[in-house]
MIKE-84613 format. One record per residue: residue in one letter; x, y, z of N, C-alpha, C in turn. Coordinates in steps of 0.001 Angstrom, whole numbers, padded with zeros to 6 digits, always signed. Each point is the difference from the previous one (the first is absolute). Layout:
N
AXYZXYZXYZ/...
***
This chain:
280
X+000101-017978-015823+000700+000521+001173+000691-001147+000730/X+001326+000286+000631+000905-000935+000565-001169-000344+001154/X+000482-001616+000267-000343-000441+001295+000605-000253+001184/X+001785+000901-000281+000665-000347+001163-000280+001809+000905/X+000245+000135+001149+000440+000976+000653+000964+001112-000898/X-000024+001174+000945+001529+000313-000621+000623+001336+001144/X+000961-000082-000472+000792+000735+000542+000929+001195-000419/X+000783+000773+000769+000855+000489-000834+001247-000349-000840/X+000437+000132-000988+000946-000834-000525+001500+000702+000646/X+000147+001648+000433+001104+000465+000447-000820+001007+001144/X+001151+001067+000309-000691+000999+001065+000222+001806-000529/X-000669+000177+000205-000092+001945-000265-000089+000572+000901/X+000291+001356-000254-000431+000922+001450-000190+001554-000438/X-000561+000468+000900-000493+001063-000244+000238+001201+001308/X-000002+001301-000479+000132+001191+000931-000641+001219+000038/X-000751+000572+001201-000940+000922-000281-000538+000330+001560/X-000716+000918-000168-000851+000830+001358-001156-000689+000387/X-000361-000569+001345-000995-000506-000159-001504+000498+000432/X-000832+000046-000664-001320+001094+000193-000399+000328+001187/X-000529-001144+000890-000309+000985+001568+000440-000013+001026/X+001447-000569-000213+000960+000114+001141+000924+001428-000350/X+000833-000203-001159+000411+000738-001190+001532-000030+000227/X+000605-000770+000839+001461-000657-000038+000329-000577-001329/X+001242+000099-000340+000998-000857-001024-000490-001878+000315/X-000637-000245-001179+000197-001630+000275+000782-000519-000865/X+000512-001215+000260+000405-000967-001451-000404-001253+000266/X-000741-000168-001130-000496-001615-000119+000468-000878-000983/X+000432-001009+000442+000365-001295-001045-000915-001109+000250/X+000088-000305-001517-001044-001254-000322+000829-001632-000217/X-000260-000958+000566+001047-001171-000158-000789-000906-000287/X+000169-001203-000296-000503-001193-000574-000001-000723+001602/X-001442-000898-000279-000018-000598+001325-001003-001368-000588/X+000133-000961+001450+000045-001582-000818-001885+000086-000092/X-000565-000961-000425-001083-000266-000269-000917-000151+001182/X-001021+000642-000313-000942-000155+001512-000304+000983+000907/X+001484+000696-000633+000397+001167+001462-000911+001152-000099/X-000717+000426-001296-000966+000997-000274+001043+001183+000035/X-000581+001618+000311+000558+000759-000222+000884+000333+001797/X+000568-000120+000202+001003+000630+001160+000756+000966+000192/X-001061+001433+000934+001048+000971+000297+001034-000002+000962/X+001282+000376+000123+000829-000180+000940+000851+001210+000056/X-000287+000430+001565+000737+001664+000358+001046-000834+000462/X+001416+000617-000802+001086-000189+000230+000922+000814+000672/X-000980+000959+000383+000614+001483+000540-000359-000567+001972/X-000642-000634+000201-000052-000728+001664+000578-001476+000207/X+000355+000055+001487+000379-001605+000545-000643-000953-000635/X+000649-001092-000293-000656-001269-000786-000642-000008-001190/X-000263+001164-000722-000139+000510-001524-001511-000700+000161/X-001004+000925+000989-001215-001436+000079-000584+000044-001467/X-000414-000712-000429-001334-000389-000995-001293-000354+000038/X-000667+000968-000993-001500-000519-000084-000571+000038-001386/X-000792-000535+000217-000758-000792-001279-000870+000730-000277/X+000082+000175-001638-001213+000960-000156-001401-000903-000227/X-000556+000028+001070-001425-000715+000397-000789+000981+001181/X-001452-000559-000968-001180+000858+000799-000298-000227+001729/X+000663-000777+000629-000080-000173+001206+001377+000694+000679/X+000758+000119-000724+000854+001166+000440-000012+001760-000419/X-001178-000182-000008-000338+001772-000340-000395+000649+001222/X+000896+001145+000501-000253+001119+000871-000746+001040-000151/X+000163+000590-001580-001069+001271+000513+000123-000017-001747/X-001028+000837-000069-000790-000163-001369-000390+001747-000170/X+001014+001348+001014-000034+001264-000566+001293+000392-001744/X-001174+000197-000848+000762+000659-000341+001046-000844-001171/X-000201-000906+000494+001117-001340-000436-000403-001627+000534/X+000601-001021-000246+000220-001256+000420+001445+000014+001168/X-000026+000269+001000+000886-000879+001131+000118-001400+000129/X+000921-000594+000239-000242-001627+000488+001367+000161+001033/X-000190-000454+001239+001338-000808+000799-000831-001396+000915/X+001641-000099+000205+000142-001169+000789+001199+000280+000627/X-000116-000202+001527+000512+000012+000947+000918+001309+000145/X+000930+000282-000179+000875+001177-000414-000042+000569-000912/X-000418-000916-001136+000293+000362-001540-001583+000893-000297/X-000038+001148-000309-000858+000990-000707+000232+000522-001185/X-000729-000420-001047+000149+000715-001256-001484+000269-000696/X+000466+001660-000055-001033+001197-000097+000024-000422-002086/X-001591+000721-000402-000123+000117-001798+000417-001449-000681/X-000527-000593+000429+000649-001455-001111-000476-000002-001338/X-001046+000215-000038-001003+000216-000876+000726-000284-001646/X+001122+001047-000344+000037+000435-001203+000961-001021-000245/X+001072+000051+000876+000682-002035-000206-000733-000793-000182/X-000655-000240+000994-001129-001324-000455-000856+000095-001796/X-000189+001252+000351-001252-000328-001639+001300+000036-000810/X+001204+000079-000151+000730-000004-001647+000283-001824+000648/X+000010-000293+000815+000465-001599+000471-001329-000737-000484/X-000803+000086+000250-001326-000260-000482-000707-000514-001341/X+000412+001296-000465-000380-000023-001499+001086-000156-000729/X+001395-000431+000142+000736-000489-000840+000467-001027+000201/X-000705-000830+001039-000077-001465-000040+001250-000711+001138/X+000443+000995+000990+001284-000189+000561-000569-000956+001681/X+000129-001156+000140-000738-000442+001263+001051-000271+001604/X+000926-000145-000644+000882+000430+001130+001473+000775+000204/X-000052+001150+000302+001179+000926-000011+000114+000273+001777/X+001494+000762+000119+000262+000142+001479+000014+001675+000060/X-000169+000967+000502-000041+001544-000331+000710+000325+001360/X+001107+000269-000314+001018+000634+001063-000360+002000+000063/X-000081+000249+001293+000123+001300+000361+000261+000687+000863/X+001020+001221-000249+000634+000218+001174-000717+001133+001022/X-001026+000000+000120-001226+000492+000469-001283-000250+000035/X-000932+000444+000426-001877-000140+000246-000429-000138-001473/X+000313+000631-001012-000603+000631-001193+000651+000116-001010/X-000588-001000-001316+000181+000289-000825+000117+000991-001163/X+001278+000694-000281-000286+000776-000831-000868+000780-001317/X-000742+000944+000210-000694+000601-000572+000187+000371-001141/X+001112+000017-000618+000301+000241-001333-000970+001400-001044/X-000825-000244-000987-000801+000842-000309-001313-000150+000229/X-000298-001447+001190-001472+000108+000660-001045-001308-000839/X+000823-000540-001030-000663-000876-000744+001201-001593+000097/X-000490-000976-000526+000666-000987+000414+000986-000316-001144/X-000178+000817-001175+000903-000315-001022+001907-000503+000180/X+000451+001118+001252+001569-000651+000576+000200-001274+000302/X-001371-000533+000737-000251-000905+000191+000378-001458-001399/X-000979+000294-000673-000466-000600-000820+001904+000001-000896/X+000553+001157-000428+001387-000090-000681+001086-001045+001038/X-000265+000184+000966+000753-000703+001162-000440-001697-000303/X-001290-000435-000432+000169-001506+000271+000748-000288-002021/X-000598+001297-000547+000834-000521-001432+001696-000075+000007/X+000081+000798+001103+001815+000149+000058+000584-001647+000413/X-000879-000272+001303+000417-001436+000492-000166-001054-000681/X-001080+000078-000647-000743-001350-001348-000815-000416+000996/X-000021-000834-000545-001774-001459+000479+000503-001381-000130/X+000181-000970+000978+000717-001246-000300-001276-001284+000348/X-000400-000823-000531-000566-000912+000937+000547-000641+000609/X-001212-000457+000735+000778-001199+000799-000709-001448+000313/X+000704-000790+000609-000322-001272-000054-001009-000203+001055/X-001661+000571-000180-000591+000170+001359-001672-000239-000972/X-001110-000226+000474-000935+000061-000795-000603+001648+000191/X-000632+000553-001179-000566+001215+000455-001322+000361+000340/X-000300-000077+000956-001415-000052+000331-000669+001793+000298/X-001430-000477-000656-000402+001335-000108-000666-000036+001600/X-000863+001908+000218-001092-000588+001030-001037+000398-001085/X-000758-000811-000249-001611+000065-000880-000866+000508+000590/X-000430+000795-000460-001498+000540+000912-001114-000497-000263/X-000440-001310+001455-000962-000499-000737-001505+000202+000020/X-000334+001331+001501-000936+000373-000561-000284+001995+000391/X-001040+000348-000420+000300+001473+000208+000335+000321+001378/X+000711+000623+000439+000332+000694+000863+000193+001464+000266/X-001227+001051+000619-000040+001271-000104+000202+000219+001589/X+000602+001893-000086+000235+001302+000845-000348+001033-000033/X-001148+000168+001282-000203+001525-000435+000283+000369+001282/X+000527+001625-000217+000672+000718+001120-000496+001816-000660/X-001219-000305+000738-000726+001936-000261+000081+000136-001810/X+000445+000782-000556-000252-000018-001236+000542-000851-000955/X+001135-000831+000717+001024-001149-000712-000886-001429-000238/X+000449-000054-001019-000934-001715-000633+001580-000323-000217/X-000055-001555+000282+001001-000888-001158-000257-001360+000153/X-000164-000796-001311-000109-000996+000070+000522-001002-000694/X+000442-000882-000194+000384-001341-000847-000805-000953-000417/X-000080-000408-001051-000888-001560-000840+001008-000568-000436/X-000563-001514-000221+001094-000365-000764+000289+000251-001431/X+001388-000090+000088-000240+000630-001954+001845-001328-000132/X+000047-000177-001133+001424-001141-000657+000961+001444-000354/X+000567+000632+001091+001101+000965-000396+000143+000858+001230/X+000241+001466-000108-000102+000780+000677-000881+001456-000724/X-000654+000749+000367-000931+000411-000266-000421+001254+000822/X-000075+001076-000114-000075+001388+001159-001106+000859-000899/X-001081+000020+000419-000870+001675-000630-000117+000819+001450/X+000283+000917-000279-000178+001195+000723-000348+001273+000160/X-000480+000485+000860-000659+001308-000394+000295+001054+001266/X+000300+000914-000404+000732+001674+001275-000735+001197-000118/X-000425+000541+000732-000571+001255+000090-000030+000539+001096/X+000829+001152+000328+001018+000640+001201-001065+001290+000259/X-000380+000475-001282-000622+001383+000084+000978+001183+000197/X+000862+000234-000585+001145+000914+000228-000208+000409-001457/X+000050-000783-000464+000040+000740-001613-000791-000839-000631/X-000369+000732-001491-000487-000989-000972+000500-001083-000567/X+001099-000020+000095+001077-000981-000469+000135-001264+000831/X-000643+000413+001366+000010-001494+000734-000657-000668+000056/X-001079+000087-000579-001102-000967-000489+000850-001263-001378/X+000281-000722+000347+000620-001147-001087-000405-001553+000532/X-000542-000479-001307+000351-001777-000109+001230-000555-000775/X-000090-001539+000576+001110-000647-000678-000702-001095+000097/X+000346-001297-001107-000380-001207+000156+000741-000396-001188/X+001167-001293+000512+000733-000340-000840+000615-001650+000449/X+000039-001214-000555+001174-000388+000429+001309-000124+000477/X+000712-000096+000787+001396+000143+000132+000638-001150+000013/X+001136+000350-000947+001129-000680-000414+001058+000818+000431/X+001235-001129-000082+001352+001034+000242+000277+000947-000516/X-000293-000096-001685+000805+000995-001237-001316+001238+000711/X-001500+000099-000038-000743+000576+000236+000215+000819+001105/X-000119-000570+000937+000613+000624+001189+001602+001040-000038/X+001231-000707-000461+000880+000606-000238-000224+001733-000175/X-000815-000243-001378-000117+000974-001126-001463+001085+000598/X-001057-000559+000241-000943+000618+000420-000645+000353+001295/X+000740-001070+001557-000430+000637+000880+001380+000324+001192/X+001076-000610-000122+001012+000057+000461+000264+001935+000216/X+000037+000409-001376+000484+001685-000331-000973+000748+001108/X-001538-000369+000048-000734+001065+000865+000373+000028+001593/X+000370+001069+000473+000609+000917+000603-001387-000265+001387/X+000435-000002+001391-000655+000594+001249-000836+001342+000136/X-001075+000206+000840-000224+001343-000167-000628+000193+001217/X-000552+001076+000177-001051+000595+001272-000645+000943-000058/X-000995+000155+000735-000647+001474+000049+000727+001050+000622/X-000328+001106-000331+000995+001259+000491-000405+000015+001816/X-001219+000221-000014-000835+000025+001698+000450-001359+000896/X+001122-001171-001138+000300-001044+001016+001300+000397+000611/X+000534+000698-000326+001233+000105+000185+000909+000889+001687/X-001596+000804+000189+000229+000471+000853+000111-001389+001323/X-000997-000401-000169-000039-001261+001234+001216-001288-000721/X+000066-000547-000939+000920-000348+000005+001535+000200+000477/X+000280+001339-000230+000891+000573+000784-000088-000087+001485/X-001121-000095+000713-000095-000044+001666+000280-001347+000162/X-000148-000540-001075+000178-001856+000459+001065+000019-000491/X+000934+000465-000100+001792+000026-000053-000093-000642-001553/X-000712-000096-000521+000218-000313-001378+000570+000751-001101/X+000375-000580-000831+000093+000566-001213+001196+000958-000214/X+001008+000026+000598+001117+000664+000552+000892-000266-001560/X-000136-000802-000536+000794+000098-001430-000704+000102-001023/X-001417+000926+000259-000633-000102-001206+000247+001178-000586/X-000542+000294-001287+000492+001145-001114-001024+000000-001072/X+000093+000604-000941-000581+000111-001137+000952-000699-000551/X+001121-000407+000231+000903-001117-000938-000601-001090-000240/X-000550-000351+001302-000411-001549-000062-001698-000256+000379/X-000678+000972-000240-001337+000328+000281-000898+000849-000682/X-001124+000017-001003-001013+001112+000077-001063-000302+001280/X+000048+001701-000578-001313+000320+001529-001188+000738-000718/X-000938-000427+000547-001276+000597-000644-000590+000918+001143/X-000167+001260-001146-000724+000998+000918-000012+001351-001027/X-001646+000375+000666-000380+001118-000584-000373-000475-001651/X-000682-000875+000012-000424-000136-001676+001639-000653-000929/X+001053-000349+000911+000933-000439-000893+000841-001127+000304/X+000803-000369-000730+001154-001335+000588+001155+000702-000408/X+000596+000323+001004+001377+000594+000276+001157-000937-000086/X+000994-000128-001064+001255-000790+000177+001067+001061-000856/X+001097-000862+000530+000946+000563-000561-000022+000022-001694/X-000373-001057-000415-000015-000058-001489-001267-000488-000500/X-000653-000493-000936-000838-000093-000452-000853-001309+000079/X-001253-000185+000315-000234-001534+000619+000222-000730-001449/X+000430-000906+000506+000362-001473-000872-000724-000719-000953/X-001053+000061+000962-001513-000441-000905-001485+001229+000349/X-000516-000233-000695-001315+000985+000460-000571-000859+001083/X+000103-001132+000317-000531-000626+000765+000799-000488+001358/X+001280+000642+000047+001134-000108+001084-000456-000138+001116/X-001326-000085+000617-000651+000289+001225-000079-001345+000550/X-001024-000620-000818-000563-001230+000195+000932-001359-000276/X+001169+000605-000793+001021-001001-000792+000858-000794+001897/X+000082+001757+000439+000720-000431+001122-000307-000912+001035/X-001883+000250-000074-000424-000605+001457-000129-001710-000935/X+000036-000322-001489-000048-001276-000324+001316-000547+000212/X+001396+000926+000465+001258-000703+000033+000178-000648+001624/X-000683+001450+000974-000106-000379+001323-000789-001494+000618/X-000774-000596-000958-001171-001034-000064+000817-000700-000355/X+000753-000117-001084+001296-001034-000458+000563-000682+001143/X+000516+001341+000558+001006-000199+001177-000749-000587+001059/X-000579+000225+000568-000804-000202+001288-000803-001434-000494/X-000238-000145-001142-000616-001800-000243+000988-000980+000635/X+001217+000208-000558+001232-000600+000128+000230-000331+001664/X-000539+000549+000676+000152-000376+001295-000853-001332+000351/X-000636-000721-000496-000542-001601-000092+001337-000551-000271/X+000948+000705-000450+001244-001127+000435+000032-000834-001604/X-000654+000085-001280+000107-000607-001339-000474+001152-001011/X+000277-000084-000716-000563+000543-001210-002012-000492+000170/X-000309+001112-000860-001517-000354+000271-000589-000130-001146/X-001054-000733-000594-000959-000189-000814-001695+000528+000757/X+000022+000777-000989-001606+000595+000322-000212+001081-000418/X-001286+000792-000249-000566+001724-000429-000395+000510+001221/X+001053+001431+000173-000350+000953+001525-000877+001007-001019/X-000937+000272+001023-000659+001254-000642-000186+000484+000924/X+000345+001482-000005+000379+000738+001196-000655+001871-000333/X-000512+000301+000729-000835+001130+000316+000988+000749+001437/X+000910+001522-000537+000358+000438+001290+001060-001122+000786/X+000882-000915-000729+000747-000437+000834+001004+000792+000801/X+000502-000385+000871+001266-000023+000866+000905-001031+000750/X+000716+000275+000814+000931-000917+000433-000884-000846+001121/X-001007+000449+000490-000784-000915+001620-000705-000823-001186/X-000878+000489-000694-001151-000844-000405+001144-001286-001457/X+000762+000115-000379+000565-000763-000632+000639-000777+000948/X+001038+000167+001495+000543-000985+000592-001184-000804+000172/X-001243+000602+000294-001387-000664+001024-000090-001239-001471/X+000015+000233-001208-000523-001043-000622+001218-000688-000197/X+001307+000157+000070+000627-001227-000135+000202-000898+001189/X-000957+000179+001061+000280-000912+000874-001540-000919-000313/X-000803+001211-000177-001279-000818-000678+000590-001647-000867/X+000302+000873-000741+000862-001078-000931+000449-000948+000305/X+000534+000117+000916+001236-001309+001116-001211-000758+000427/X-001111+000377+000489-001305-000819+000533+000143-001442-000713/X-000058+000536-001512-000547-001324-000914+001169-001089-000165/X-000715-000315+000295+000639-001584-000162+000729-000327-001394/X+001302-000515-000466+000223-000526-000920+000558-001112+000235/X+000071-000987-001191-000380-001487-000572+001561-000352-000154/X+000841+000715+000509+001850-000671-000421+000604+000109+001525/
***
């Protein structure tokens, strides 16, 4: 594996509804210099503010990953971040002309075609990992997650919603780019049917659909087409963990093993994370 940084080599963009606002967004992805980590920037307000996707800039943890700074608010990062993540991309600039990234079909795969459209360039910067150097666990009511150190990246996981039989699933796999691409990128967002009512009171979810969502209920998983994997459940909450690691601001080395994750108890351990001390 390279030891320089990297970046984007050109820029892409993309167009679509965004899930819980449910306005038209468009986002472009640009190449940005070394160091800079990942940077969102609403170009749709005064001074186009920017913020960094880092765990000390996280607002709220319903539903999704929020992060702002100062003016700048950007709602769902999540599914940008994990295709940035796992395909090795350490500093890009993400222009948008709104709160929210587009939702596309609910999985990060647009994502993921978007950094192949731009390429991957290095650069003249050293690439430093964050190492996990020792365990670091979260528990939040029935949610476990934790990290060891492991020489890679590394996710087992385990979901059980109780909506159906089908939501009972593990996963435990390495991730790589091609891996990721191909096997967790495609799995799709979802919810319980009984969430939707209160989600809706929390102004959420205003662009959601069976386009870009199954919903479980009544003994079943409801989508528009057919799940992806038999294991589409758990695939998703290992892409959301992708994403939300990535907020330490580097690519990460270590094994999450995660029981019932979500978006609170995964931000909670990447700041865990930030605790430890590293040696560069």
């Amino acid at each position: 594996m390279s030891g320089k940084q990297t970046t984007l080599a050109g820029e892409s963009l993309f167009r679509g509804i965004a899930l819980h606002t449910g306005s038209r967004a468009i986002l472009r992805m640009k190449p940005a210099p070394a160091d800079a980590g990942i940077i969102f920037k609403r170009i749709d307000l005064p001074a186009a503010p920017e913020v960094k996707a880092f765990a000390g800039n996280v607002v709220d943890v319903r539903r999704g990953t929020t992060i702002a700074c100062g003016a700048g608010k950007v709602y769902t990062v999540e599914h940008v971040l994990s295709a940035f993540h796992a395909l090795g991309v350490d500093n890009a600039f993400v222009e948008m002309d709104g709160p929210e990234p587009p939702i596309a079909d609910g999985s990060a795969e647009p994502y993921v075609k978007m950094v192949r459209e731009a390429g991957i360039r290095e650069l003249d910067a050293e690439l430093k990992y964050w190492v996990v150097k020792e365990p670091a666990v979260v528990e939040d009511g029935g949610t476990r997650i934790e990290i060891h150190p492991y020489d890679g990246l590394k996710i087992s996981c385990k979901v059980a919603f109780g909506g159906s039989p089908l939501d009972s699933q593990e996963f435990s796999e390495e991730i790589t780019g091609e891996y990721f691409a191909t096997q967790i990128a495609p799995a799709r967002t979802f919810c319980l049917y009984k969430e939707l009512e209160q989600l809706i009171r929390m102004g959420l979810v205003k662009g959601g659909s069976l386009d870009n969502a199954a919903v479980i209920h009544d003994g079943a998983i409801i989508c528009k087409e057919e799940l992806r994997f038999p294991t589409e459940l758990v695939r998703h909450k290992v892409l959301d963990i992708i994403g939300d690691l990535f907020l330490v601001g580097r690519r990460v080395k270590g094994h999450v093993m995660a029981v019932k994750p979500g978006h609170p108890a995964n931000v909670m351990l990447a700041k865990k994370i930030l605790e430890q001390k590293q040696g560069d």
